[in-house]
Structures are given as C-alpha cells and as structure tokens.
LUMTOR-359348 format. One record per residue (C-alpha): residue number from 1; residue in one letter; x, y, z. Coordinates in pm, 1 decimal, padded with zeros to 6 digits. Layout:
+------+------+----------+----------+----------+
: resi : resn :        u :        v :        w :
+------+------+----------+----------+----------+
:  NUM :    a :        X :        Y :        Z :
...
+------+------+----------+----------+----------+
! end
This chain:
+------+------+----------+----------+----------+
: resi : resn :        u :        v :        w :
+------+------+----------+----------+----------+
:    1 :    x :  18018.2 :  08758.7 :  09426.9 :
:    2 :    x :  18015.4 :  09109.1 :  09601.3 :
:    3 :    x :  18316.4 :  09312.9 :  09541.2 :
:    4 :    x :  18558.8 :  09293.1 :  09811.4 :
:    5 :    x :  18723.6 :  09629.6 :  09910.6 :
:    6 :    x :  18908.4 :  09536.3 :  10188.1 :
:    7 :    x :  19155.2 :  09236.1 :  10207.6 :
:    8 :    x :  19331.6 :  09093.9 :  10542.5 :
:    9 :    x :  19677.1 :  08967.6 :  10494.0 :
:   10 :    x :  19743.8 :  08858.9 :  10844.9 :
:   11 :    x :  20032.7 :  08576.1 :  10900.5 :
:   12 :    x :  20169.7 :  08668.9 :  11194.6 :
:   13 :    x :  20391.1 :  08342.2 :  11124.4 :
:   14 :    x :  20599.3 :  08539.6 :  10856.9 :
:   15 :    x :  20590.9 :  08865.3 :  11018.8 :
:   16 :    x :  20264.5 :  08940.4 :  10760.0 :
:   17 :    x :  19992.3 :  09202.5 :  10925.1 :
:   18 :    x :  19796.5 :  09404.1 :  10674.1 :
:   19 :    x :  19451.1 :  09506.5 :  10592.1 :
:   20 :    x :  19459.1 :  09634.9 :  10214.7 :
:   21 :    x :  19237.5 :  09751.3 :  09925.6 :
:   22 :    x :  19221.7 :  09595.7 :  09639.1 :
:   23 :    x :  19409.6 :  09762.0 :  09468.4 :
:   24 :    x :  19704.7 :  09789.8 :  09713.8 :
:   25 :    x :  19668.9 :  09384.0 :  09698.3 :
:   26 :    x :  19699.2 :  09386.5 :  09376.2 :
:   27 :    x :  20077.1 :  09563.2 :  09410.4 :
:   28 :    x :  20123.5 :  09321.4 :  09697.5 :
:   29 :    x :  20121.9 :  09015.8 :  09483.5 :
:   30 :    x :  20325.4 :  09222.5 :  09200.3 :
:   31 :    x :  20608.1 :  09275.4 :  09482.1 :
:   32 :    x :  20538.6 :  08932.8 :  09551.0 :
:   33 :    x :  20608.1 :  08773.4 :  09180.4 :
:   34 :    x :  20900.5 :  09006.1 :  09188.7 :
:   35 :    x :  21071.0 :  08863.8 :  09417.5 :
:   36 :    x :  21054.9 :  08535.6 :  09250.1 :
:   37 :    x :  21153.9 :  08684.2 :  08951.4 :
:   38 :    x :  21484.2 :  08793.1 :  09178.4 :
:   39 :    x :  21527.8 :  08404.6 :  09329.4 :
:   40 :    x :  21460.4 :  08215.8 :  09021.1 :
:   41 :    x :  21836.2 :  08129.3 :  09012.5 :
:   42 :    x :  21769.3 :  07888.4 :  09343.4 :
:   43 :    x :  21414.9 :  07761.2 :  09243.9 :
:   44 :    x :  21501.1 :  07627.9 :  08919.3 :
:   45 :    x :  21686.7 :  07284.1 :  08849.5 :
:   46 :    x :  21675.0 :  06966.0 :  08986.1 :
:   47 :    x :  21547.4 :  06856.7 :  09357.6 :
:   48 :    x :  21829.7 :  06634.8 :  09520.2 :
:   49 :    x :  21758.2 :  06464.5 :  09828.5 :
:   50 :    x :  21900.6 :  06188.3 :  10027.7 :
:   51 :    x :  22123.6 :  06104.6 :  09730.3 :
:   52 :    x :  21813.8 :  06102.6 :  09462.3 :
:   53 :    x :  21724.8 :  06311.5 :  09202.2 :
:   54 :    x :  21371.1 :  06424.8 :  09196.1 :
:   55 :    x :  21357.1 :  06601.5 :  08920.3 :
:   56 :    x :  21338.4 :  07002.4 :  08824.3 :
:   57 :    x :  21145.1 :  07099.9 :  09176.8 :
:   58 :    x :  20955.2 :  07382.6 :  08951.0 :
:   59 :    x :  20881.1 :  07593.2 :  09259.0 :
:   60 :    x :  20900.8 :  07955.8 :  09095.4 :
:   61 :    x :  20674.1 :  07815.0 :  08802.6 :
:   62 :    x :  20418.5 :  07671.6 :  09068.6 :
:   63 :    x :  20454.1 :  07990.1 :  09268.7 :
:   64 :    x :  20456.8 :  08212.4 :  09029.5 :
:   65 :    x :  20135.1 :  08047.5 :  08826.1 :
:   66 :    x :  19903.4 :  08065.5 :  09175.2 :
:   67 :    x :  19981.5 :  08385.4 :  09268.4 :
:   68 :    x :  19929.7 :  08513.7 :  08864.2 :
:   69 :    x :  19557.6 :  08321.2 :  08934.6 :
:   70 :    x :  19488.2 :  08495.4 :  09326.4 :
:   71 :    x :  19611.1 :  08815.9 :  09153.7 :
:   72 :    x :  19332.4 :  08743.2 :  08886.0 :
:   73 :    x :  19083.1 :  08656.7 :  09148.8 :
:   74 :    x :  19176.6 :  08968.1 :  09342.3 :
:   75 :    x :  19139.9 :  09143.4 :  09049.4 :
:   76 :    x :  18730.4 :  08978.9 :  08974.8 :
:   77 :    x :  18633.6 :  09059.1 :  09337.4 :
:   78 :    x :  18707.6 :  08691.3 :  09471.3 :
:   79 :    x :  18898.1 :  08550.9 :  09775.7 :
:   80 :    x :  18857.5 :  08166.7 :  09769.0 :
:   81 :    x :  19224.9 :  08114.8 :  09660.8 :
:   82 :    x :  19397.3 :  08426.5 :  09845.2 :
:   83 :    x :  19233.9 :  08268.8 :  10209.3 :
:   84 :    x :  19369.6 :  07923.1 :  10118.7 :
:   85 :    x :  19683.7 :  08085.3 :  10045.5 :
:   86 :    x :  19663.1 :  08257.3 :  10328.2 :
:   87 :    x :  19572.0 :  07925.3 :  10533.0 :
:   88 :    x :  19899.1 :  07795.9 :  10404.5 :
:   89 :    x :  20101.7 :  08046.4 :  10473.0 :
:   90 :    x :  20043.4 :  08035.4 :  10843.4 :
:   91 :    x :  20129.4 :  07659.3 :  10775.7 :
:   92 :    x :  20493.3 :  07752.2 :  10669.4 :
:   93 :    x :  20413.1 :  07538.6 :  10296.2 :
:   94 :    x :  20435.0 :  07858.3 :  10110.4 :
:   95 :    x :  20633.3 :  08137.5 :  10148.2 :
:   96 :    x :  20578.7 :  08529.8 :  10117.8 :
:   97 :    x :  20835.1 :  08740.7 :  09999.4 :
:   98 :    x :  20747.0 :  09022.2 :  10180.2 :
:   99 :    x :  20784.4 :  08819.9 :  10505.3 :
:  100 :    x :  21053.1 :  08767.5 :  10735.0 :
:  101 :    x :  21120.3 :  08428.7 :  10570.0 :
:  102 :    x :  21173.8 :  08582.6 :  10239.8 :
:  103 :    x :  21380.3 :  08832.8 :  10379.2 :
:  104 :    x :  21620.8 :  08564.3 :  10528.4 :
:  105 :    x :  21658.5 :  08448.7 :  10175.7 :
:  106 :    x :  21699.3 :  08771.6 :  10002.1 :
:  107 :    x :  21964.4 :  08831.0 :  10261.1 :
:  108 :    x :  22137.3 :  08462.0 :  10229.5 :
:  109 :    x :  22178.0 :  08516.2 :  09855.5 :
:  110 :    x :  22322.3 :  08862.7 :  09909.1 :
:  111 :    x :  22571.4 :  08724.5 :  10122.2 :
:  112 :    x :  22626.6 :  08436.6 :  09865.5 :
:  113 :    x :  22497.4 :  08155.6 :  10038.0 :
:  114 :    x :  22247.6 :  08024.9 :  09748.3 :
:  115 :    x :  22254.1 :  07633.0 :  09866.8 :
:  116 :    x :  22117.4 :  07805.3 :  10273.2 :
:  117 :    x :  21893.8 :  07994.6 :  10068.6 :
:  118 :    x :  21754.7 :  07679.8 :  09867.1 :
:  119 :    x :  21710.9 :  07453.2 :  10138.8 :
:  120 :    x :  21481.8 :  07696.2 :  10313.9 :
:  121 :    x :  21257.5 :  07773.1 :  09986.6 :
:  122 :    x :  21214.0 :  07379.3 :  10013.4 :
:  123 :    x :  21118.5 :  07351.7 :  10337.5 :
:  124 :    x :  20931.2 :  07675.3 :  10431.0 :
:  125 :    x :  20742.1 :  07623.1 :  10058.4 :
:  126 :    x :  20706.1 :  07267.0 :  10054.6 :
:  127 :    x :  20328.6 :  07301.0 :  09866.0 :
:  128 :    x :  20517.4 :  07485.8 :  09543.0 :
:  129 :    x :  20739.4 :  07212.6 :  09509.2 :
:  130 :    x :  20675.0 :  06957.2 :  09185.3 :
:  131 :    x :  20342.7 :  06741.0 :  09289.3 :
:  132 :    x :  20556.8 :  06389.5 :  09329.1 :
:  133 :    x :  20411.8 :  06163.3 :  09598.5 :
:  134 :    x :  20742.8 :  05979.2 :  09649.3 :
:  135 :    x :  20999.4 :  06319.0 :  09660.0 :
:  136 :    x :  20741.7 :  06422.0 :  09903.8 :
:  137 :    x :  20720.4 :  06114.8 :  10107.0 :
:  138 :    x :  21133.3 :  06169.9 :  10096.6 :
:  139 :    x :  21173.4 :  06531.9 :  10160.1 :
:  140 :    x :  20935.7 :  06513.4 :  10482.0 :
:  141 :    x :  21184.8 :  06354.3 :  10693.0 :
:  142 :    x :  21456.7 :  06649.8 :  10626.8 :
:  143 :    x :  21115.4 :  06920.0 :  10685.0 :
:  144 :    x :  21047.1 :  06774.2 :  11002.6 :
:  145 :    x :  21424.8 :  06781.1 :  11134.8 :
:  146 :    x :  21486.9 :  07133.5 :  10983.9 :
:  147 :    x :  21181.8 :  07306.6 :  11141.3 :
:  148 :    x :  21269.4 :  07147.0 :  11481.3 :
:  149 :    x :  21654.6 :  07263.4 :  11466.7 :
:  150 :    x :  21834.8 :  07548.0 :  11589.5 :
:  151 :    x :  21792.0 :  07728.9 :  11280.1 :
:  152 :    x :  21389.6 :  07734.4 :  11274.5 :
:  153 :    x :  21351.4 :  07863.3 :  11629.3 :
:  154 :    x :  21583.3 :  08126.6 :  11554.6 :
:  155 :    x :  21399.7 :  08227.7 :  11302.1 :
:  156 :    x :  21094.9 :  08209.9 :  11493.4 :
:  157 :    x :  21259.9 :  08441.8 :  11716.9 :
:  158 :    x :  21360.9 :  08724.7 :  11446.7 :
:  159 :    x :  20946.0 :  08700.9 :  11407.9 :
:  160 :    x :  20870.1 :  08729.4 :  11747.9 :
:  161 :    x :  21154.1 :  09031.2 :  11782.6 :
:  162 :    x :  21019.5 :  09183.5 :  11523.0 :
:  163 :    x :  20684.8 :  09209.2 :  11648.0 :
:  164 :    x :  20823.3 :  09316.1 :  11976.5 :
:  165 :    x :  20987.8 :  09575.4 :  11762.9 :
:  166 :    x :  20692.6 :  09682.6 :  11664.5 :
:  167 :    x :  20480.0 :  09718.6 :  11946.4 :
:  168 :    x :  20785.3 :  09891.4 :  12133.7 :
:  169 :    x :  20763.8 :  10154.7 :  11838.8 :
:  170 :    x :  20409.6 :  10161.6 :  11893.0 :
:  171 :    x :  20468.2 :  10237.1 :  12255.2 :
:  172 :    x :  20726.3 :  10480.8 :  12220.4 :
:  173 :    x :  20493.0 :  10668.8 :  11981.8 :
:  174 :    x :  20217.9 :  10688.8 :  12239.6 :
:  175 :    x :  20467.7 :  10781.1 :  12491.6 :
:  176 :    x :  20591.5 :  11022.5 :  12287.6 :
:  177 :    x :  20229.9 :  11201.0 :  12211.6 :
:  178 :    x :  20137.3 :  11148.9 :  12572.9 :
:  179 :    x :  20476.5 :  11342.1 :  12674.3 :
:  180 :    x :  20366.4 :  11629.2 :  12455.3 :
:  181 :    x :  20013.5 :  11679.8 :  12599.2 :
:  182 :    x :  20111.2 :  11615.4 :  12910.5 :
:  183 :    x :  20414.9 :  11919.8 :  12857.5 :
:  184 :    x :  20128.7 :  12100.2 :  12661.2 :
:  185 :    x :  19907.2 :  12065.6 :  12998.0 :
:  186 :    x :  20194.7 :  12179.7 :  13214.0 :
:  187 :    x :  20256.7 :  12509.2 :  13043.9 :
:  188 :    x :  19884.3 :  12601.3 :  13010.7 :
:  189 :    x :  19823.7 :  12532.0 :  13355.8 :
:  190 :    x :  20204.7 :  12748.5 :  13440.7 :
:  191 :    x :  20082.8 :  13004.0 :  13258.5 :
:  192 :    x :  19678.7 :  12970.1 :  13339.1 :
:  193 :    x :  19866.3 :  13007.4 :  13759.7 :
:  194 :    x :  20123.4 :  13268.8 :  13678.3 :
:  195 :    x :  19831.4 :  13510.8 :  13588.4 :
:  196 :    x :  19640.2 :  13442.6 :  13905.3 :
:  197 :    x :  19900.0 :  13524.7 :  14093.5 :
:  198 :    x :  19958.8 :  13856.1 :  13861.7 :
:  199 :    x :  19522.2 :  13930.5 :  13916.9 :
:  200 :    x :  19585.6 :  13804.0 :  14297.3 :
:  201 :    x :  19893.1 :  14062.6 :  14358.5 :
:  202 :    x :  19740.4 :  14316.8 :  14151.1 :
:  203 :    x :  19417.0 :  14356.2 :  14282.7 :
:  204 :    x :  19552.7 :  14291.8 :  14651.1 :
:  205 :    x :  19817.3 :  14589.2 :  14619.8 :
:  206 :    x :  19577.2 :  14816.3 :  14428.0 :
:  207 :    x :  19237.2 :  14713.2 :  14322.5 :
:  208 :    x :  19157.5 :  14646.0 :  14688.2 :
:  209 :    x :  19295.9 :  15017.0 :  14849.1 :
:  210 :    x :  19098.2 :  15192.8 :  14540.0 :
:  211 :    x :  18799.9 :  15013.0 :  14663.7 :
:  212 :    x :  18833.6 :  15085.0 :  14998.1 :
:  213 :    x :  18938.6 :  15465.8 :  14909.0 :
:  214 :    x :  18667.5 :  15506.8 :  14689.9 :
:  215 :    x :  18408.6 :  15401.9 :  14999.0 :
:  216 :    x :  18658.4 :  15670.6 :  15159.2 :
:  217 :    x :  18584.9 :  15923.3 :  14949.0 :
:  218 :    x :  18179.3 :  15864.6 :  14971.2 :
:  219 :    x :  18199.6 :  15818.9 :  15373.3 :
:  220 :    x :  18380.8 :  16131.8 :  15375.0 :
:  221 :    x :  18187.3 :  16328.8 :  15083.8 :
:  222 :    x :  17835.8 :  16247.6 :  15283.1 :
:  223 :    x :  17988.2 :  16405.7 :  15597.2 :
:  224 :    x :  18168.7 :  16771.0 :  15442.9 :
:  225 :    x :  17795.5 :  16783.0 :  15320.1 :
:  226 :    x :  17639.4 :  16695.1 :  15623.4 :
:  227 :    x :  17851.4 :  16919.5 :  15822.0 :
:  228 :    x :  17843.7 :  17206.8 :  15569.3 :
:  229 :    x :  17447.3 :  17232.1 :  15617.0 :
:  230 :    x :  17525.0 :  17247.4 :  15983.5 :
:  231 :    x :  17754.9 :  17540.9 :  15910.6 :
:  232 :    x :  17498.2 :  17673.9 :  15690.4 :
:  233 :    x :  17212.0 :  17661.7 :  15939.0 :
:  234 :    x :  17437.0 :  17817.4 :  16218.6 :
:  235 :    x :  17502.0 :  18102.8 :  15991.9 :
:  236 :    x :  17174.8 :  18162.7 :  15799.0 :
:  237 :    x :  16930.6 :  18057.7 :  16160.8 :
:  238 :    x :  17052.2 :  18337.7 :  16399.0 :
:  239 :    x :  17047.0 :  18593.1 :  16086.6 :
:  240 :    x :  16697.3 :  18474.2 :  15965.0 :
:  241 :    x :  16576.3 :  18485.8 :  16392.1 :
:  242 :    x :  16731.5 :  18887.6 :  16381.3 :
:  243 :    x :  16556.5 :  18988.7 :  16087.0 :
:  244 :    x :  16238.3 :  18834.2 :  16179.2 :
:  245 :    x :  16221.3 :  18986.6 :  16514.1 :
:  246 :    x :  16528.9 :  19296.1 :  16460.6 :
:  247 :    x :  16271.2 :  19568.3 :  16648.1 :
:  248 :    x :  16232.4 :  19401.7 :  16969.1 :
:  249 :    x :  16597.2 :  19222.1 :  16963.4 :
:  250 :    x :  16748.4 :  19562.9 :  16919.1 :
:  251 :    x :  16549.7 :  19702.6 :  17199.7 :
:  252 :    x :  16686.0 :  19446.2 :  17396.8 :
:  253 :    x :  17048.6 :  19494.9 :  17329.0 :
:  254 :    x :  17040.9 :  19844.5 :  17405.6 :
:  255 :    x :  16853.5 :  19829.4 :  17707.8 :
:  256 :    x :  17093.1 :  19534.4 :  17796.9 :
:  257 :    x :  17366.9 :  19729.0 :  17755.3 :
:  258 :    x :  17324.8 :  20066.0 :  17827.7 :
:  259 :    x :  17304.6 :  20213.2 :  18187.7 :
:  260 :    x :  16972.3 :  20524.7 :  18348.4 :
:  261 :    x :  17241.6 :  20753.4 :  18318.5 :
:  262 :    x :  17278.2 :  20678.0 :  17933.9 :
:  263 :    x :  17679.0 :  20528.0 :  17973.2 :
:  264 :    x :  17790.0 :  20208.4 :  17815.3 :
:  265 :    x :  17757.4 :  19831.3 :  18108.0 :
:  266 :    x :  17984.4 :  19660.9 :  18099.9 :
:  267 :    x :  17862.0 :  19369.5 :  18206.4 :
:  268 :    x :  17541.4 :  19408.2 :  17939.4 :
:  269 :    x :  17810.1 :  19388.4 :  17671.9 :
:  270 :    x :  18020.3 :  19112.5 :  17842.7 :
:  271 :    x :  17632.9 :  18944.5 :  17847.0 :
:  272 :    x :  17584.6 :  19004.2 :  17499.6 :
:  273 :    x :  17989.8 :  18920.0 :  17379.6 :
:  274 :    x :  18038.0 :  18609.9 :  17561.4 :
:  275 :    x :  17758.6 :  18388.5 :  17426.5 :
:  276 :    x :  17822.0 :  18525.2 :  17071.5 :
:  277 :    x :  18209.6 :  18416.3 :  17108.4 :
:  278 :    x :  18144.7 :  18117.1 :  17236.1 :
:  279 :    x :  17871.9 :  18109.9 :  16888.4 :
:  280 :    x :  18175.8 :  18183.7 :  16715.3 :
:  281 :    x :  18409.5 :  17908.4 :  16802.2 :
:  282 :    x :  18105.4 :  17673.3 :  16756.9 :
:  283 :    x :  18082.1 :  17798.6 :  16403.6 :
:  284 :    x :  18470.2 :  17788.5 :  16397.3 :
:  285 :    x :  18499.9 :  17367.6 :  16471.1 :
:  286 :    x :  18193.0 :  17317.1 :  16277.5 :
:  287 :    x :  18391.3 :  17462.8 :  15964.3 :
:  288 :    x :  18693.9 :  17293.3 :  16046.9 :
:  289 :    x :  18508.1 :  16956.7 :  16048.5 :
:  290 :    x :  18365.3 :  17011.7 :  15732.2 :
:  291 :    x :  18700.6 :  17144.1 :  15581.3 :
:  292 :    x :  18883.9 :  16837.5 :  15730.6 :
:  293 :    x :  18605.2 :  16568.4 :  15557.2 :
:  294 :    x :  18637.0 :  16752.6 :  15235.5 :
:  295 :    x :  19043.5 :  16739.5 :  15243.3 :
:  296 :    x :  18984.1 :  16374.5 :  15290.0 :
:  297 :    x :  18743.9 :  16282.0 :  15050.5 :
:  298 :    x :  18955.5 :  16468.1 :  14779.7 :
:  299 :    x :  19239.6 :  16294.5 :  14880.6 :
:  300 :    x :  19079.5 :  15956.1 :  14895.7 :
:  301 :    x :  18964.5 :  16024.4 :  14525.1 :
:  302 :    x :  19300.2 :  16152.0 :  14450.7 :
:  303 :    x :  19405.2 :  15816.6 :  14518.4 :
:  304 :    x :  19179.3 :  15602.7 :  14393.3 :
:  305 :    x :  19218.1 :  15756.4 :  14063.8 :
:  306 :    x :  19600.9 :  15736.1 :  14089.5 :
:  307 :    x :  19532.4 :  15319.3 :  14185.6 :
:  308 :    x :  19332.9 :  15306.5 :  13893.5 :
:  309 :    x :  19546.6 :  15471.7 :  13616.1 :
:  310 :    x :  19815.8 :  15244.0 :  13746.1 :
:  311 :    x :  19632.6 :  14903.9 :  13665.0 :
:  312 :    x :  19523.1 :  15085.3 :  13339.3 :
:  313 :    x :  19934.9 :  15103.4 :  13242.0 :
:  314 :    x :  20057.4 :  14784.9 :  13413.7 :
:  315 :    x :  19800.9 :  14607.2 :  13156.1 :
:  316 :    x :  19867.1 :  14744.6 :  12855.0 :
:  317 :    x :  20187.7 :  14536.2 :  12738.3 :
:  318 :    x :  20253.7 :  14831.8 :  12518.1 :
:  319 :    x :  20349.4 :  15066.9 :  12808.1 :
:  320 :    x :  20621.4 :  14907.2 :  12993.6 :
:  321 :    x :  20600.0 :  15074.4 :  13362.1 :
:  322 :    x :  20966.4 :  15125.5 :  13488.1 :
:  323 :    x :  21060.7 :  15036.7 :  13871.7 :
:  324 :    x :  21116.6 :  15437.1 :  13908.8 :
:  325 :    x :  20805.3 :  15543.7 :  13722.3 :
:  326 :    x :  20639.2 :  15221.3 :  13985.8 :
:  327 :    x :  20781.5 :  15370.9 :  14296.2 :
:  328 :    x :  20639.9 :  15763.7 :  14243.4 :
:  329 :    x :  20308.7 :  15626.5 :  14201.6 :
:  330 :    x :  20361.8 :  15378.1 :  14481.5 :
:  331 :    x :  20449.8 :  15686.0 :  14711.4 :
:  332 :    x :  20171.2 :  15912.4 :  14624.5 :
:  333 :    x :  19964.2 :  15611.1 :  14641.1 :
:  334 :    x :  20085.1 :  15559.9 :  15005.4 :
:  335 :    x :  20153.0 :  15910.8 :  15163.3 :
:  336 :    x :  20048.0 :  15971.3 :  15498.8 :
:  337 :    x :  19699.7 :  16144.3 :  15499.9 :
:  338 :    x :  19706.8 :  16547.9 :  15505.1 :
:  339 :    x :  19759.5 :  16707.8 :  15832.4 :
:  340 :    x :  19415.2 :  16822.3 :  16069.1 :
:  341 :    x :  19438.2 :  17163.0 :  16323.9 :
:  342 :    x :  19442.0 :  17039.8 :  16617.9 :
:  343 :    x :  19085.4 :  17013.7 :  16828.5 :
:  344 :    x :  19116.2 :  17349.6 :  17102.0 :
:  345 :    x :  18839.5 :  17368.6 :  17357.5 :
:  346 :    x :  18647.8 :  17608.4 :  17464.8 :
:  347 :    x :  18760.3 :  17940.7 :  17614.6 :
:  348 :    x :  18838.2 :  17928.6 :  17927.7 :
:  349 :    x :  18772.9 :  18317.5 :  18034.8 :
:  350 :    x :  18674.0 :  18677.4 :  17840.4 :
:  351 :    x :  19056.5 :  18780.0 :  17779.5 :
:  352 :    x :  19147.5 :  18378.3 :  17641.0 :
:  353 :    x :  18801.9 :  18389.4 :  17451.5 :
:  354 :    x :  18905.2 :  18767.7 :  17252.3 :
:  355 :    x :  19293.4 :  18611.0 :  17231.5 :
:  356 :    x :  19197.3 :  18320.2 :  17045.6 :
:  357 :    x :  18869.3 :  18434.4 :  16823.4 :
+------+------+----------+----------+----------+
! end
C-alpha cells in the first residue's frame, strides 16, 4: 500500500480534530499509551457488576495491545485499523486520552475519585473490556442508563462548549486581524487626506499666485517692450526724417521764424514750439508707460520667485519655517503693487505747456 503522509483524526465526539503526518501520529498514539500507562491503577482488577464478578476486565492490556498494533500500522504506511479505531471512537466504545473524555478521567483521579473514574473507562470503552459474551450481555443495561443520565449530557455539553470555545477563539482572532487592517486602512487613508489638504492649501496660497504672477510678469514684459520700441521710434523717426531732409527743413524753420526785416516772429517760433511740446509730452507718457510695465513685470517676478523659494523651504522637513520667518515672506508676498505717476493731460495753453515740460 502507498505511503500515507497525511492522517485525519477527526472525532468530534471526544473533542478530537486533527489532520497529522505520520510521524506526528506516531507521537499521538505514544501520548496516547501514556496515558494508560498513568490510569492503569483503575483498568486493572476485577469487573464487578450487578453483584457478579466478571473477572480482571483487562482494559489497559486490550488498549494498550491495539494501539501498540495501529502504531505499527502507522508506522508500515497502513490505516485499516486506525479508521476502525477511529469508527469506534465516534461510537463512544473506545476512548482517547487526548479527548475530552480522557480528560474527565485524568481530572476525576486527580481529585481522588478513582471508582467515577472507573465506571466511565467501562462505559465510554466498552470494546477494550475482556471479550465475555455474558459480562457484556450484563454490563449493557448499566451503558445504556449511564449514557442517557445527567452525567453523559453534561459531558456532551463540555464537548459542545469546547468547540464553541474554539470557534469563538477563532472568531476573535479574525476580529482581531480584521481590527488591525481595518486601523491600518484608517491611518493610511488619514495620512494619504492630511497631505491633500497640505498640496490643496499649499498650492492654493502660493503655487496658484506664482502662476498667475509669472503670466504677470510675461503680460507685462511683452508690453515695456512693446512700448519701449514705440519710444524708440518716436525718438530715432523725427531724427532720422531731419537728417534725411536737414537742408530744406532748416530753410523752413528760418523762414518760419524769422521776419523781411531780419527780427525774430513770434508766432513762427510759437508755430514751431508748440507742436514739438506737445511731441514732448507724447514722448513723456509713452516712457512712463513703458517704465510703469517694466516696474510691474519686475515686481511680478520678484514675487513669483519669493512664492517659489517658500514652497522650496516649507518642503524640506529639514528647514523648519518659523510663524515669523512665514509672515515676512507672507507680506512681501502680498504688498500692495508699486505706486504709478499719475496720468496728466495735455497742456492746456503755451505758458501751462513750458510750466509743466
């Protein structure tokens, strides 16, 4: 026959539920001769029943002889014996020591009560009792009224509460791992929402404004460019037009503002001044323009740069940022944009337009 690694030792009857190797069955039924080597004291001597002797009842020899031969089958790779034994068991004609019903007895002879202890070797192991038709015809009467008093359904019960016990342990382990992931969960997901809310805040109070300074700062950079070519053009257009044509423009201005008698006109030079004052404050806006889009666009820089150092140190848990150090930075981050001169219009006569050039 095949070897058998695996053997099932289930008899739920006695509290029994184990699936063991061979050679953990092999210690089983050692544990299990041992113990009738410990109750040999209550298994030896005569079987008195009903007022007869039986004779010796020789249930440790009969016990002890068929588990030496299922420990020797184990042993060969066979079960054939250790499954009728096993059939029996479940029966409550045999008794394992390991089981609750051993247990009992263990305990009753502990507490000194050998004849309690006896009487329920007898009945629970009935099949290891000496092979005499007649003492067994006898003893099944006293069997029959023992396994249907008090005392056998109690017993039933310290089975049945012990399997309860059991599966309650069971449970309470599985609670008990469930509790942990489920804390495990808790403070991953606490900690997963605490640093959203740490990106959320951060990159609403600064990420965001050094975005939108930074499109600031290129709005505003496009324009002090824009309007500096403007500036550029005004200047370097009338100077290029003079040069170009400086014979027949000069002619012109003195003509224009000389009289036939060879004196200065006034009103040729108030011809000539006006326009090129009024030129003048044209030139003078256009430069303030670009001035006041390059004051911007540095300071929108300024401040993106200052945003962006800022997340740089609030990240590294190395540099702790104090609340003082947090509010300078929070104030040059939010200071009110630099001043612009005021627009002025145009002059509004000769004297107003020499005041104010």
């Amino acid at each position: 026959m095949a070897e058998q690694t695996e053997y099932i030792f289930e008899v739920p009857e006695q509290g029994i539920n184990e699936v063991l190797t061979q050679e953990a069955a092999l210690k089983f039924f050692d544990e299990k001769l041992a113990f009738f080597s410990r109750i040999s004291s209550i298994t030896a001597g005569a079987l008195v029943a009903g007022g007869t002797n039986w004779g010796e009842s020789r249930l440790g020899a009969n016990a002890t002889r068929e588990l030496q031969t299922i420990r020797k089958q184990i042993s060969e790779g066979e079960n054939a014996a250790l499954n009728a034994y096993i059939s029996r068991a479940r029966e409550l004609r045999i008794v394992i020591g390991q089981g609750t019903i051993g247990q009992t007895v263990e305990r009753l002879m502990a507490n000194g009560d050998a004849p309690q202890a006896r009487w329920t070797m007898y009945i629970f192991a009935k099949d290891w009792l000496a092979a005499q038709d007649r003492a067994q015809e006898a003893f099944a009467p006293i069997r029959a009224a023992a396994m249907g008093g008090p005392a056998f359904h109690s017993l039933l019960d310290v089975i049945a509460a012990e399997e309860a016990r059991t599966a309650a342990m069971e449970a309470k382990t599985a609670i008990e791992a469930d509790e942990a992931r489920l804390n495990t969960f808790l403070r991953e997901k606490t900690e997963l929402f605490t640093s959203l809310e740490d990106v959320y805040r951060r990159k609403l109070v600064f990420e965001e404004p050094a975005i939108s300074w930074e499109k600031v700062s290129v709005k505003k950079t496009t324009a002090w460019r824009w309007w500096l070519a403007i500036f550029a053009t005004l200047i370097v257009g009338p100077i290029a037009v003079v040069l170009y044509d400086w014979a027949n423009i000069s002619r012109n201005v003195i003509a224009l503002t000389s009289t036939s008698s060879g004196t200065i006109s006034v009103a040729g030079v108030a011809a000539i001044s006006i326009p090129a004052l009024l030129y003048a404050w044209l030139l003078k806006n256009v430069s303030r323009v670009f001035l006041q889009n390059l004051s911007l666009a540095d300071d929108a820089d300024h401040r993106r740069t200052l945003a962006i150092t800022y997340l740089g140190l609030a990240e590294n848990p190395k540099l702790a940022v104090m609340d003082s150090e947090r509010a300078l930075i929070l104030n040059a981050l939010f200071r009110p944009i630099p001043s612009s001169v005021g627009e002025e219009g145009p002059p509004m006569g000769l004297l107003d337009l020499v005041r104010n050039k």
